[in-house]
PyMOL CGO cylinders between C-alpha atoms (Angstrom):
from pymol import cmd
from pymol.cgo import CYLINDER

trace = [
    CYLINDER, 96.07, 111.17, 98.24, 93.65, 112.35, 95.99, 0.3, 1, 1, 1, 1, 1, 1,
    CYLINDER, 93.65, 112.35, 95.99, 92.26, 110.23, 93.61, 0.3, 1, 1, 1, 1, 1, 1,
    CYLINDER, 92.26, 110.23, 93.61, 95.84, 108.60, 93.09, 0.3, 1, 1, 1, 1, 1, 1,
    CYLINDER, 95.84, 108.60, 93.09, 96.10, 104.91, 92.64, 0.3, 1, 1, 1, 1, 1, 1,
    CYLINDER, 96.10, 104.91, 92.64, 98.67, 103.78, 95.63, 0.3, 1, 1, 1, 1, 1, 1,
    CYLINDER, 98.67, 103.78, 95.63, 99.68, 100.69, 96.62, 0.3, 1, 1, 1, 1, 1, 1,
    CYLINDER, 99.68, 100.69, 96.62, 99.40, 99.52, 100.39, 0.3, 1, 1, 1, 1, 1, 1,
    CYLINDER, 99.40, 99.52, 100.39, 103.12, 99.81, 100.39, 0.3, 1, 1, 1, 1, 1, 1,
    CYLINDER, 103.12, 99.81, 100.39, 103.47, 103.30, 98.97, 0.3, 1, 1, 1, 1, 1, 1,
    CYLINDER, 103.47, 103.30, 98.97, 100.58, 104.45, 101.44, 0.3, 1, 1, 1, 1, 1, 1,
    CYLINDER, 100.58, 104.45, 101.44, 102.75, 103.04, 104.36, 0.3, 1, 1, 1, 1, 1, 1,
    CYLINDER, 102.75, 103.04, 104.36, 105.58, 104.63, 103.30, 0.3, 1, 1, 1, 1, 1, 1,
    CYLINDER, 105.58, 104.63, 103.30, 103.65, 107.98, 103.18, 0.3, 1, 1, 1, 1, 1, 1,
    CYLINDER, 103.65, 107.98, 103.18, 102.47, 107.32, 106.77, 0.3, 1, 1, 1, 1, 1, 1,
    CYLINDER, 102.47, 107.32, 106.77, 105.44, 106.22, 108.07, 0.3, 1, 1, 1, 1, 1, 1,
    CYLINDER, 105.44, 106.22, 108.07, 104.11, 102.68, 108.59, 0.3, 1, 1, 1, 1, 1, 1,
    CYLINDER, 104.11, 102.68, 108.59, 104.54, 98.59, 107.29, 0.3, 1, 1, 1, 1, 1, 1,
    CYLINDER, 104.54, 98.59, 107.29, 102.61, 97.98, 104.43, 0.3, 1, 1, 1, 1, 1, 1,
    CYLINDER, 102.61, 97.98, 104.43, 100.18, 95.68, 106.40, 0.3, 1, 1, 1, 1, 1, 1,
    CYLINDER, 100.18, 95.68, 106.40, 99.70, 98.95, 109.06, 0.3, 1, 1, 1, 1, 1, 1,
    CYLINDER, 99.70, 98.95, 109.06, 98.47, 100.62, 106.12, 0.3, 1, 1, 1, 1, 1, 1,
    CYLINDER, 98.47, 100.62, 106.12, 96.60, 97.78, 104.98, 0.3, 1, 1, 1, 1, 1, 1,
    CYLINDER, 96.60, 97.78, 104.98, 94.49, 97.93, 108.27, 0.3, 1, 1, 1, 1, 1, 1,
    CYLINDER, 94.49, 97.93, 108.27, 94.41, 101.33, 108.37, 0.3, 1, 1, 1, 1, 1, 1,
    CYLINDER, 94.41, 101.33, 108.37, 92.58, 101.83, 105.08, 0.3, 1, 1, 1, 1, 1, 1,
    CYLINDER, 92.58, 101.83, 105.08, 90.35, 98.64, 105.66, 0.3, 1, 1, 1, 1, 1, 1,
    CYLINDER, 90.35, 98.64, 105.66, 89.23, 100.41, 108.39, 0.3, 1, 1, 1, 1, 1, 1,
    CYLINDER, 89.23, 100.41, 108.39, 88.73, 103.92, 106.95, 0.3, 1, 1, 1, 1, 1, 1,
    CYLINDER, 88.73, 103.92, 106.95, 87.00, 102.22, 104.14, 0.3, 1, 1, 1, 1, 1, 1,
    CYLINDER, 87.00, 102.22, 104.14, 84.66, 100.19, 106.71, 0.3, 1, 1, 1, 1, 1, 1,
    CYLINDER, 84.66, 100.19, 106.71, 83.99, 103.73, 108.65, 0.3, 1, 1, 1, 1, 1, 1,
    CYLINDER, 83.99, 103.73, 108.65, 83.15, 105.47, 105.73, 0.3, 1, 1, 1, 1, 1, 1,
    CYLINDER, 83.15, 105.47, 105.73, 80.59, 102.81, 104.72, 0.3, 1, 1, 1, 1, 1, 1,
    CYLINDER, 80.59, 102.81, 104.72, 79.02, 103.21, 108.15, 0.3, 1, 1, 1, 1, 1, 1,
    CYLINDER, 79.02, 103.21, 108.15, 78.93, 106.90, 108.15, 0.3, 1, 1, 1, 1, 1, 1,
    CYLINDER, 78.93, 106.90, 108.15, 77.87, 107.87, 104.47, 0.3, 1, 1, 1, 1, 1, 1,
    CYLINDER, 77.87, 107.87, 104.47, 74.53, 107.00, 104.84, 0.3, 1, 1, 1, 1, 1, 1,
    CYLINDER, 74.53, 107.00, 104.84, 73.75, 109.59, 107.02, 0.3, 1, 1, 1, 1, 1, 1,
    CYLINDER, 73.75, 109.59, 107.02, 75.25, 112.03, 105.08, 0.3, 1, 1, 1, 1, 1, 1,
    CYLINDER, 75.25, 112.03, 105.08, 73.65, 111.34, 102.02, 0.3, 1, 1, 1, 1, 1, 1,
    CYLINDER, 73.65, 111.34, 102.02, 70.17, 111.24, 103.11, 0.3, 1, 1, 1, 1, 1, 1,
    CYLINDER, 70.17, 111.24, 103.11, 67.94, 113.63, 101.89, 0.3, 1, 1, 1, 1, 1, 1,
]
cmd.load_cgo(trace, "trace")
């Protein structure tokens, strides 16, 4: 996964999951790493 350009479909496929699981998945991966980086980037 790194870097590469997927498509919600190909990423399901990968995961052994529908398109729209992986849809949800990565919104929410996305949405977690929004929260979290922050924290790690403070100085």
């Amino acid at each position: 996964f790194g870097g590469e350009k997927k498509s919600f479909r190909e990423v399901g496929e990968d995961l052994g999951v529908t398109a729209e699981a992986a849809r949800r998945l990565v919104s929410r991966a996305v949405e977690s790493l929004q929260e979290d980086a922050p924290d790690y980037l403070t100085v």
